[in-house]
C-alpha positions as CSV (number, residue, x, y, z in Angstrom):
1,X,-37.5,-4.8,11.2
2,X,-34.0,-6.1,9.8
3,X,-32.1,-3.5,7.7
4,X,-29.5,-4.7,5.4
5,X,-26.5,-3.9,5.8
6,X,-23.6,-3.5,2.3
7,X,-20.3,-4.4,3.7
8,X,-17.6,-3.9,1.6
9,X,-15.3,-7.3,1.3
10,X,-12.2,-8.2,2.8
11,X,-9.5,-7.9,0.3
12,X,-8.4,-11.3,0.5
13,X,-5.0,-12.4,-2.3
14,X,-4.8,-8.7,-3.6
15,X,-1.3,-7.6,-2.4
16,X,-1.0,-4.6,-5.2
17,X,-2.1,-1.1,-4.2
18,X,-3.3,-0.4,-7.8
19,X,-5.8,-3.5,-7.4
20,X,-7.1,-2.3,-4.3
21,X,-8.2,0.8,-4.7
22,X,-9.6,-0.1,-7.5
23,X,-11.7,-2.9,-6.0
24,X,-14.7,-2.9,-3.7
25,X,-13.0,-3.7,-0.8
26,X,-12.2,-2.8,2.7
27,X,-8.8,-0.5,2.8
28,X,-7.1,1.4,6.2
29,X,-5.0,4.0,4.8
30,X,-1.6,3.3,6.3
31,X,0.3,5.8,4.0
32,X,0.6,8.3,7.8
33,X,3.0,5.0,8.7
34,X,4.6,5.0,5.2
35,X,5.2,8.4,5.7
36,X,7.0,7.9,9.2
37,X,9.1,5.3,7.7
38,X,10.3,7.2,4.7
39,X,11.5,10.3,6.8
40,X,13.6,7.5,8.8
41,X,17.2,7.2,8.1
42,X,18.8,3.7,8.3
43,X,17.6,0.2,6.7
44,X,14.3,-1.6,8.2
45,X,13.2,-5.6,8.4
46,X,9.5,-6.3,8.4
47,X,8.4,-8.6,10.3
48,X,4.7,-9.7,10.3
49,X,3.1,-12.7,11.0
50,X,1.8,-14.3,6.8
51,X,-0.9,-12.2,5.1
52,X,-1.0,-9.2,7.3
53,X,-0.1,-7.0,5.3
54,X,3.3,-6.9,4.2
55,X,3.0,-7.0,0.6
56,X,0.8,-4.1,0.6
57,X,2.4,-2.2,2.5
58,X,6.0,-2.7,0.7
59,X,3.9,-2.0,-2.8
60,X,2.4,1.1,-1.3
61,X,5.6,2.5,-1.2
62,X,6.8,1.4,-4.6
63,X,3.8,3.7,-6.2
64,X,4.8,6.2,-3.7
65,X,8.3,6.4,-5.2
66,X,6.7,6.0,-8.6
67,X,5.0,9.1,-8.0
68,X,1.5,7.6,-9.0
69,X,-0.5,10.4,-7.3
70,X,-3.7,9.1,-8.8
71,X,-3.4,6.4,-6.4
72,X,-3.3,8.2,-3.2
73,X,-6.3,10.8,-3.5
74,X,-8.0,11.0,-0.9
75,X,-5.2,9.3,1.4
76,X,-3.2,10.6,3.9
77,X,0.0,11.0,1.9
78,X,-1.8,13.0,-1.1
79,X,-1.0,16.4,-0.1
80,X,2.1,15.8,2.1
81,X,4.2,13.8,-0.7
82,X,6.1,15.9,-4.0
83,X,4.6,14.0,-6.7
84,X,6.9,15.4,-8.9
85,X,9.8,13.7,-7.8
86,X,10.3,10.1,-8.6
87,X,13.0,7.4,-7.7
88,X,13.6,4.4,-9.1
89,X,12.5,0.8,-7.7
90,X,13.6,-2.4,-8.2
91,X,11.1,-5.0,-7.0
92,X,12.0,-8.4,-6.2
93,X,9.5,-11.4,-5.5
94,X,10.0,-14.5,-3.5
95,X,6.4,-15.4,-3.1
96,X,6.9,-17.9,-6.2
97,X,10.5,-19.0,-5.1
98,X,11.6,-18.5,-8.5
99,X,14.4,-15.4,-9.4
């Protein structure tokens, strides 16, 4: 008597928010942390050991100063965030080592 059992996949090389949630995979809402760290005055390193998580994380607050709402229903952040205001990001990449 085995039941099978659908787990969703690990969301292995997607480091965009926007891919995510629009994928089949695995996701822990982390916008209660993004939250925390927004409401923080002062400048913050993050440090993580490679591919926990950094990439997400820093892109989930790029569409949260975006104001992409769409993103976030159902999230933590959805009804505690003013979607109506947005600020401007500049995004810079070193994954490639190129500028």
């Amino acid at each position: 008597m085995s039941q099978e059992v659908n787990l969703k996949n690990l969301p292995l090389g997607i480091s965009t928010l926007d891919k995510l949630r629009g994928s089949d995979c695995v996701y822990v809402d982390k916008t209660h942390l993004a939250l925390k760290l927004i409401k923080q005055p002062g400048a913050f390193f993050l440090s993580r050991p490679r591919r926990f998580g950094k990439s997400l994380f820093v892109d989930t607050l790029k569409e949260i100063f975006e104001g992409n709402e769409k993103l976030f229903e159902g999230l933590y952040i959805h009804d505690k965030w003013d979607w109506s205001r947005k600020f401007p990001v500049i995004k810079i990449d070193f994954a490639d080592g190129v500028l």
